[in-house]
N, CA, C and O atoms as CSV, one atom per row, in Angstrom:
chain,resi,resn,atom,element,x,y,z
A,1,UNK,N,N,-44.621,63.346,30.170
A,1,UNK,CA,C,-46.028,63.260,30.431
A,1,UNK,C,C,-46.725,64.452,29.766
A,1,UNK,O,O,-46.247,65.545,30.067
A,2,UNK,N,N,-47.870,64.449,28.834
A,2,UNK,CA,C,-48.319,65.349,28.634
A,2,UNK,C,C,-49.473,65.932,29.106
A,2,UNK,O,O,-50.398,65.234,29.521
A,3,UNK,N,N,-49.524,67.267,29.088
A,3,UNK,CA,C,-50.643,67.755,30.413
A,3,UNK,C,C,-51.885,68.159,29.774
A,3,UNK,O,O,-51.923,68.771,28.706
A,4,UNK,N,N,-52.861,67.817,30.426
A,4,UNK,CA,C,-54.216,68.189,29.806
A,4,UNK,C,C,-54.661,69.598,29.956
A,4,UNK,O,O,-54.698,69.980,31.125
A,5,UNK,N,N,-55.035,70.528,28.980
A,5,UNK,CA,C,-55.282,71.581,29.428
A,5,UNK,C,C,-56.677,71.225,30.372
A,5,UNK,O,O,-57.356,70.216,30.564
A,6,UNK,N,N,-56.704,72.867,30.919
A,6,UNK,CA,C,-57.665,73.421,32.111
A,6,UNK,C,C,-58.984,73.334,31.325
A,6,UNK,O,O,-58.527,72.886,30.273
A,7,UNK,N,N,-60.061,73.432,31.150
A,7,UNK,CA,C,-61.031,74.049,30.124
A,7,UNK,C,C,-61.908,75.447,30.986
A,7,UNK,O,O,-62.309,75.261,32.135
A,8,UNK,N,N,-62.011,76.079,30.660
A,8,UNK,CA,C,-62.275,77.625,31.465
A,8,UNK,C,C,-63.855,77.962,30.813
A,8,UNK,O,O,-64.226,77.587,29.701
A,9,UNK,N,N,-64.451,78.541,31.520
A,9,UNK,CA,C,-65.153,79.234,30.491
A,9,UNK,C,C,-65.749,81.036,30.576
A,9,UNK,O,O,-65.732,81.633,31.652
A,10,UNK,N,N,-66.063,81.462,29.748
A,10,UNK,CA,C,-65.757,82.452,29.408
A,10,UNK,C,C,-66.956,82.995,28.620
A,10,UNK,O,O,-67.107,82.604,27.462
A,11,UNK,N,N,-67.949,83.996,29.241
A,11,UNK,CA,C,-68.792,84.745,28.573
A,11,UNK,C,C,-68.344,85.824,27.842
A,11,UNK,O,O,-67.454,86.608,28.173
A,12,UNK,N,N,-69.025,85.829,26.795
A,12,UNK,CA,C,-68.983,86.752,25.592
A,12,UNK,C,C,-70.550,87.769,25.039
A,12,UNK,O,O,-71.729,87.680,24.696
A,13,UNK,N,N,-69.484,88.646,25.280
A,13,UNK,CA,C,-71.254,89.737,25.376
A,13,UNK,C,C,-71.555,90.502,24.220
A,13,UNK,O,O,-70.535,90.539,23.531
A,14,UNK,N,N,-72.399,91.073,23.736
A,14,UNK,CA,C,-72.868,91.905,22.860
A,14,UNK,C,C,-73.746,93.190,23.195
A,14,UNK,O,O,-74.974,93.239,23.120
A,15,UNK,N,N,-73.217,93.832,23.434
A,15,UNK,CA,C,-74.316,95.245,24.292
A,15,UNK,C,C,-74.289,96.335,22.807
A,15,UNK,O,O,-73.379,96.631,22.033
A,16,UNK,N,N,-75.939,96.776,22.889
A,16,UNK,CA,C,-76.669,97.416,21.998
A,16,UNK,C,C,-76.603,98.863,22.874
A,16,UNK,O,O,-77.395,98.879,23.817
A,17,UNK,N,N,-76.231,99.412,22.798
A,17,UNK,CA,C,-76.530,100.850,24.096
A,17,UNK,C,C,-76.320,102.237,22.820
A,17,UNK,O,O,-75.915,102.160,21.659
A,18,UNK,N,N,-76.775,103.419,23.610
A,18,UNK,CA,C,-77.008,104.715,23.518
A,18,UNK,C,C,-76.194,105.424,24.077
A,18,UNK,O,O,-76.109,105.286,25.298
A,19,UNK,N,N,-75.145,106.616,23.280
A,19,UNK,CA,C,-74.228,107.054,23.922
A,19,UNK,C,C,-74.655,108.763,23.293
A,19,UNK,O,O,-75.480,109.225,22.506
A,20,UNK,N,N,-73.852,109.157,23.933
A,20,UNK,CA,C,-73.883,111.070,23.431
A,20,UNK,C,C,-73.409,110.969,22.738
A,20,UNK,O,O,-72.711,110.013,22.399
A,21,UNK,N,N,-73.681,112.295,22.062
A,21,UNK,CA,C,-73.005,112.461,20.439
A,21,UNK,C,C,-72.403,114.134,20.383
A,21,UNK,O,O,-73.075,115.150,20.565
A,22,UNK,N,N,-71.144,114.056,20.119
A,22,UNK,CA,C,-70.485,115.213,19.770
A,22,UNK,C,C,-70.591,116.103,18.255
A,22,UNK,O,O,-70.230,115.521,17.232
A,23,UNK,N,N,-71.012,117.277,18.190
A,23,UNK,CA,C,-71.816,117.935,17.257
A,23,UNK,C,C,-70.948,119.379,16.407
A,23,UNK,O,O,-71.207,120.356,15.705
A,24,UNK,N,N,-69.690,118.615,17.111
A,24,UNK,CA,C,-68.400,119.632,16.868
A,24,UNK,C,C,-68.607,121.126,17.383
A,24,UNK,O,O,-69.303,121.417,18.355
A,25,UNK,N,N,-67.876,122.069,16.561
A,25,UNK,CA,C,-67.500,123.357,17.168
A,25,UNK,C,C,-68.030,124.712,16.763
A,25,UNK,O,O,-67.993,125.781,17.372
A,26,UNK,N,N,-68.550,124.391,15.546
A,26,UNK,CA,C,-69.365,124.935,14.669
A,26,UNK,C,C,-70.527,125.917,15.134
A,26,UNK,O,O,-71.220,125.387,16.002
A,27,UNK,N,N,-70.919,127.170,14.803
A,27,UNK,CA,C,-72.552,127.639,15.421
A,27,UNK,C,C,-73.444,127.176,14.180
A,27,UNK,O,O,-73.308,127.200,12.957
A,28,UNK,N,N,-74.594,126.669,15.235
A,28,UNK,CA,C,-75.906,126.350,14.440
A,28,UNK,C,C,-76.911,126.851,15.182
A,28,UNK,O,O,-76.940,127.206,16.360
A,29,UNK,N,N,-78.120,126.825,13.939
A,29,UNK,CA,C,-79.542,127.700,14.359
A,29,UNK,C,C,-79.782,126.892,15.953
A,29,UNK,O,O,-79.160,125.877,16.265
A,30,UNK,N,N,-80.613,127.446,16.683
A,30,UNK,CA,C,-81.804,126.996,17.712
A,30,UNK,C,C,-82.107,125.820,17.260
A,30,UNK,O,O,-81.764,124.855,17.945
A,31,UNK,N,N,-82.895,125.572,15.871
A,31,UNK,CA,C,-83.675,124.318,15.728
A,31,UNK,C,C,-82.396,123.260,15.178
A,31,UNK,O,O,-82.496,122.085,15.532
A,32,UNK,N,N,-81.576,123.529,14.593
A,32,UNK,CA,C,-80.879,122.549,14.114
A,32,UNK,C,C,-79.771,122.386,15.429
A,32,UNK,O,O,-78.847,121.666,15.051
A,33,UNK,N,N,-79.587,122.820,16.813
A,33,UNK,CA,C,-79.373,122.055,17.964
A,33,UNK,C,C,-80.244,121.514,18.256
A,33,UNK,O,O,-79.912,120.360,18.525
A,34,UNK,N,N,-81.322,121.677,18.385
A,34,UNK,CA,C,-82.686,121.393,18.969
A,34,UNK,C,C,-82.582,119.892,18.532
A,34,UNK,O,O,-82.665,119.041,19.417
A,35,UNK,N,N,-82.381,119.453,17.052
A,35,UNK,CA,C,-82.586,118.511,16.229
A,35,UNK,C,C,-81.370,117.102,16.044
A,35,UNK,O,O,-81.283,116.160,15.257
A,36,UNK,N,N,-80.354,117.702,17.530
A,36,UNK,CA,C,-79.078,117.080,17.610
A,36,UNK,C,C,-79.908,115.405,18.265
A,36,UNK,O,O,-80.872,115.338,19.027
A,37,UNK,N,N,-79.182,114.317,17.690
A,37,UNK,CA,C,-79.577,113.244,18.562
A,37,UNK,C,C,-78.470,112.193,18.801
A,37,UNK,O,O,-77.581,112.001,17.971
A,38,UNK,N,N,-78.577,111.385,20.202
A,38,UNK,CA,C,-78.353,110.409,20.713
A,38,UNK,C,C,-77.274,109.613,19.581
A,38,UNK,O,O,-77.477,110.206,18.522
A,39,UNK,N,N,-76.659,108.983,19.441
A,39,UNK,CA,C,-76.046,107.512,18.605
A,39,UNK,C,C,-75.633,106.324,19.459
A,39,UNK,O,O,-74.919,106.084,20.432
A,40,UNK,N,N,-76.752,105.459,18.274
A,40,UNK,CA,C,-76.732,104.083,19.044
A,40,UNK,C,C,-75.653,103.247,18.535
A,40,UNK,O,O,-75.631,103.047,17.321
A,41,UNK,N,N,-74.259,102.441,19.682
A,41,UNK,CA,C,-73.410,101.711,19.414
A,41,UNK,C,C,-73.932,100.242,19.618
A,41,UNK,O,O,-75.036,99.784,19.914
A,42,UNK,N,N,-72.579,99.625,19.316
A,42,UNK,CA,C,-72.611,98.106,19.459
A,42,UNK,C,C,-71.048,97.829,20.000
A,42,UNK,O,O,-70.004,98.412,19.708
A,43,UNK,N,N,-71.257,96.914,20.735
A,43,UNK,CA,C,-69.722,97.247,21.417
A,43,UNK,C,C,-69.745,95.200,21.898
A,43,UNK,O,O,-70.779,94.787,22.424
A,44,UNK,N,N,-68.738,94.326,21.680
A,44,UNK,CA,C,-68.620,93.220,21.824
A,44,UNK,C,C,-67.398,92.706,22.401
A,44,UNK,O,O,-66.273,92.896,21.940
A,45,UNK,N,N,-67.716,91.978,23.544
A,45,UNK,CA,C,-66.601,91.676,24.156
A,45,UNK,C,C,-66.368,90.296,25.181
A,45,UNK,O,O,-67.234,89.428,25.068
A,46,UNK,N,N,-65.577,90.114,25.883
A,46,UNK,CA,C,-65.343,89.447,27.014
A,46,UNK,C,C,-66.237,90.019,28.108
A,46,UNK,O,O,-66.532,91.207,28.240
A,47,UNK,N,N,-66.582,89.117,28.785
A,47,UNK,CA,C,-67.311,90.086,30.326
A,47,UNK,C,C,-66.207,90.066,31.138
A,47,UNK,O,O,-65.353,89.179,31.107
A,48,UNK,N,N,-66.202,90.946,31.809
A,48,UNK,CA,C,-64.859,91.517,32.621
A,48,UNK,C,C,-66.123,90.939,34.012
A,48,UNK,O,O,-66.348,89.794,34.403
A,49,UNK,N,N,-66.635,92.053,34.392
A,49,UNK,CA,C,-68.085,92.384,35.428
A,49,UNK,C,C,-69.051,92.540,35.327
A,49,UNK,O,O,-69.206,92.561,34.106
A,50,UNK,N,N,-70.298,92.744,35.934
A,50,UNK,CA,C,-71.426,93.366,35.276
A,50,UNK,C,C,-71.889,93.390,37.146
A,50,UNK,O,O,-71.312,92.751,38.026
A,51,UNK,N,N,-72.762,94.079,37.275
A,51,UNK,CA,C,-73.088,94.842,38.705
A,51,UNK,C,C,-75.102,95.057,38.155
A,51,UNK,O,O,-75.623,94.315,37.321
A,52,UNK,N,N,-75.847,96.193,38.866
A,52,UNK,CA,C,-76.333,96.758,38.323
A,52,UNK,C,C,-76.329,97.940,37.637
A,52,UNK,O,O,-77.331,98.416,37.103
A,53,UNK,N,N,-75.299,98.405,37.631
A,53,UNK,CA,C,-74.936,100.305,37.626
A,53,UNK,C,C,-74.073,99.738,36.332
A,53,UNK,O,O,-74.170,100.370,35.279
A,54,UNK,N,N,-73.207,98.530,36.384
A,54,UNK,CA,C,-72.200,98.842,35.073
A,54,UNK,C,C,-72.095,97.817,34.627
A,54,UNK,O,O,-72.522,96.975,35.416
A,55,UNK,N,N,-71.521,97.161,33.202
A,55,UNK,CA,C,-71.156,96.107,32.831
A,55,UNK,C,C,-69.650,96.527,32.388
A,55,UNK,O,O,-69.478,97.670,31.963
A,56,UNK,N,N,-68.345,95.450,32.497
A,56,UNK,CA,C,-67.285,96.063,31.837
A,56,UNK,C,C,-66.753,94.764,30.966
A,56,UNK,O,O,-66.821,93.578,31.288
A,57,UNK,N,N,-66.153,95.399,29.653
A,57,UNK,CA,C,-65.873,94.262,28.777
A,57,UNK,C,C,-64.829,94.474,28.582
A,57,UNK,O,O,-64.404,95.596,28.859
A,58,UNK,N,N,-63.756,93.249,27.884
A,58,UNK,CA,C,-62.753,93.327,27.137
A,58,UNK,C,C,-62.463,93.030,25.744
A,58,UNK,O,O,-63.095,92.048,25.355
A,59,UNK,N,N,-61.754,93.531,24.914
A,59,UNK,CA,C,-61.620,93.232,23.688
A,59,UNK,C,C,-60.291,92.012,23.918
A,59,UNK,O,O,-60.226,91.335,22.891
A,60,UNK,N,N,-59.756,91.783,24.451
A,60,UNK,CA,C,-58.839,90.791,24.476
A,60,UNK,C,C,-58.615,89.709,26.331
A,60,UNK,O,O,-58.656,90.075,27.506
A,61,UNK,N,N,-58.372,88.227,25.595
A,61,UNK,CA,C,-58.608,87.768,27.135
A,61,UNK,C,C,-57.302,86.950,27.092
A,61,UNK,O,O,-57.077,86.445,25.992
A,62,UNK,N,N,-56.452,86.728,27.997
A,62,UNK,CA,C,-55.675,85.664,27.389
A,62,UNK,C,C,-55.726,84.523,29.070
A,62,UNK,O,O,-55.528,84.829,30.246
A,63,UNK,N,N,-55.997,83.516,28.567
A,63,UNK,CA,C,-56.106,82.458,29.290
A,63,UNK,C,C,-54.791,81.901,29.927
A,63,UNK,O,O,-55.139,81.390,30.992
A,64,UNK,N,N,-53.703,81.792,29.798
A,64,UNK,CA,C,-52.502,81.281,30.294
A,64,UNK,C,C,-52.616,82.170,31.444
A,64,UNK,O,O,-52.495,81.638,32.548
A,65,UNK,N,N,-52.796,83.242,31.398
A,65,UNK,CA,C,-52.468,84.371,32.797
A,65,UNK,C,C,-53.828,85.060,32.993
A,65,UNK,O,O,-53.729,86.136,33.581
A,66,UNK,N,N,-55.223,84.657,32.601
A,66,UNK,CA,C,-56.371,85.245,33.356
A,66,UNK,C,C,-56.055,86.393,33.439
A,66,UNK,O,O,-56.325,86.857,34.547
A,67,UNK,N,N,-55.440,87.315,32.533
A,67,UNK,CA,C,-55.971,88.665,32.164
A,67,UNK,C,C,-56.568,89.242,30.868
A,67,UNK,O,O,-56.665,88.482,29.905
A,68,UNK,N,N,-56.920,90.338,30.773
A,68,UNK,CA,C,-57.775,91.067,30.179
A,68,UNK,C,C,-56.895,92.046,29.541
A,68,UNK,O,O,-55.763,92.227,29.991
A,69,UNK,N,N,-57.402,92.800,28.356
A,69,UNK,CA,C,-56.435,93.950,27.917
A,69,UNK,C,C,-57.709,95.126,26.994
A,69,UNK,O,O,-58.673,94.640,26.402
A,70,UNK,N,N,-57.553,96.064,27.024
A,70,UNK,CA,C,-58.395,96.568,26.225
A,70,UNK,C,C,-59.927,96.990,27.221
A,70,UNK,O,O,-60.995,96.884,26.620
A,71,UNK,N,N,-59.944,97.240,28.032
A,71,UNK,CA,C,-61.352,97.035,28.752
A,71,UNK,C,C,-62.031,98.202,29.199
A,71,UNK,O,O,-61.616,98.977,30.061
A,72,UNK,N,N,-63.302,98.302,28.445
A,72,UNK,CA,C,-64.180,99.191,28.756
A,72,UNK,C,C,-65.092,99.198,29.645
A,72,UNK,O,O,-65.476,98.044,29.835
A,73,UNK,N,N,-65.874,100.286,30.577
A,73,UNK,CA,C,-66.960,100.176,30.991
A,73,UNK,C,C,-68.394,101.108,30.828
A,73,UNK,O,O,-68.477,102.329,30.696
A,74,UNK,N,N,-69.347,100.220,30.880
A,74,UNK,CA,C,-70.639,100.789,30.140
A,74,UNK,C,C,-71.421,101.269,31.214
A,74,UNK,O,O,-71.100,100.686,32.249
A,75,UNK,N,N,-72.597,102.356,31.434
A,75,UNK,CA,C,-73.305,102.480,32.346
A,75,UNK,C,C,-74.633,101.450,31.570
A,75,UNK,O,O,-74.948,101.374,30.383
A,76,UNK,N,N,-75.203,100.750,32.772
A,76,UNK,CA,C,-76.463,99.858,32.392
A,76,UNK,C,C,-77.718,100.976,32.139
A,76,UNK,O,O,-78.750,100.485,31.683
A,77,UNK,N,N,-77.715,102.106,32.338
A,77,UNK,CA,C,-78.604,102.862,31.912
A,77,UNK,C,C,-78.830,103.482,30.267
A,77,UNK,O,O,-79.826,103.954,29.721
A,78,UNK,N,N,-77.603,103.273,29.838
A,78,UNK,CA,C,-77.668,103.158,28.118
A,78,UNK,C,C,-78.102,101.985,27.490
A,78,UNK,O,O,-78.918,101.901,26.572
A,79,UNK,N,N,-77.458,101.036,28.086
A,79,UNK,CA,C,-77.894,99.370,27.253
A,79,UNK,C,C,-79.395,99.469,27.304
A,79,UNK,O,O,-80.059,99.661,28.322
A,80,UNK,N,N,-79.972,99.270,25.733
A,80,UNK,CA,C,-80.441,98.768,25.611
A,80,UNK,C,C,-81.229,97.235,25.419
A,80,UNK,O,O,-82.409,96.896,25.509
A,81,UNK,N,N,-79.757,96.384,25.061
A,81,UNK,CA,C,-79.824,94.889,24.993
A,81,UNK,C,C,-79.002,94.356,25.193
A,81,UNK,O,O,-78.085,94.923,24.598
A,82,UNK,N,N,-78.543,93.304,25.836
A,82,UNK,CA,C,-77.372,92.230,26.125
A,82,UNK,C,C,-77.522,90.816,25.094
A,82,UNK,O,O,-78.566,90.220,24.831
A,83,UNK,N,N,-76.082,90.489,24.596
A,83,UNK,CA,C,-76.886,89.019,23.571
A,83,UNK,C,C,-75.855,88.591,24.740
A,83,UNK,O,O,-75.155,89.474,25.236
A,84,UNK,N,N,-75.740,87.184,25.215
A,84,UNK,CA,C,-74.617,86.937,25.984
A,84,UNK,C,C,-74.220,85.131,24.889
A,84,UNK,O,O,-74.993,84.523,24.149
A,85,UNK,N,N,-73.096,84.875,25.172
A,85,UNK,CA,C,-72.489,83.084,24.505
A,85,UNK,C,C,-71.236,82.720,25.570
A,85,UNK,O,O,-70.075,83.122,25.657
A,86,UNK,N,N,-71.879,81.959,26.178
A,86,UNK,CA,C,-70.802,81.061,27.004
A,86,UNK,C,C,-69.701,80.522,25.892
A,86,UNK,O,O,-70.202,80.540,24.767
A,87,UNK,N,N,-68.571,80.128,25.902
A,87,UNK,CA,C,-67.359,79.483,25.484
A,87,UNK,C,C,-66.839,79.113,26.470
A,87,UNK,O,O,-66.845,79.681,27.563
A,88,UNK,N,N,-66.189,77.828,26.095
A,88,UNK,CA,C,-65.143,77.061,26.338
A,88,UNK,C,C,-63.723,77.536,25.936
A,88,UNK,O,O,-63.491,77.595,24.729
A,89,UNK,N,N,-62.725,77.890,26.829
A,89,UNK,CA,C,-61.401,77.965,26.530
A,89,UNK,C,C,-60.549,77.288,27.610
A,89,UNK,O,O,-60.547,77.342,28.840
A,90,UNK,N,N,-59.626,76.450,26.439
A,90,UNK,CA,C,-58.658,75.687,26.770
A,90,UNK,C,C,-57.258,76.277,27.279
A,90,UNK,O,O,-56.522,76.816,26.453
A,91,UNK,N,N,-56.836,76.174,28.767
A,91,UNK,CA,C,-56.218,77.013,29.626
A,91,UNK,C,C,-54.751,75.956,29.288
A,91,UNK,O,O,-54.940,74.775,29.579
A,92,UNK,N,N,-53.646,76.224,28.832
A,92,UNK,CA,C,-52.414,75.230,28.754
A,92,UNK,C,C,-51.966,75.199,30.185
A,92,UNK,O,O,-51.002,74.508,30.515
């Protein structure tokens, strides 16, 4: 008999956010700290969670066993933008 897979589905996120930026070890003038800024990432993934305080993603999902591998979490106070895409995945 052959078995029909499960069909699952599975959001896929795109977060635009603002993170700190490391400026190394180096001495610099007053104004050229002064002049240090912010860097904006892009970070794409599986949705793990999302709350109000955090969203957490994964770079890898595997469907046979509903886990996750690779998984970060973001504070919602950096994101600037969420793109989100529902998918369909076929669970064997």
């Amino acid at each position: 008999m052959k078995r029909t897979p499960k069909r699952q589905k599975q959001e896929i996120v795109i977060i635009f956010w603002t993170d700190a930026a490391m400026h190394g070890v180096d001495q610099m003038s007053t104004k050229e700290a002064q002049s240090r800024q912010l860097v904006e990432g892009i970070a794409v993934g599986f949705l793990v969670y999302e709350d109000k305080k955090r969203i957490n993603i994964a770079l890898d999902y595997f469907p046979e066993d509903e886990e996750y591998r690779c998984v970060n979490t973001y504070p919602k106070s950096g994101i600037k933008k969420i793109v989100r895409k529902l998918v369909i995945v076929n669970k064997e």
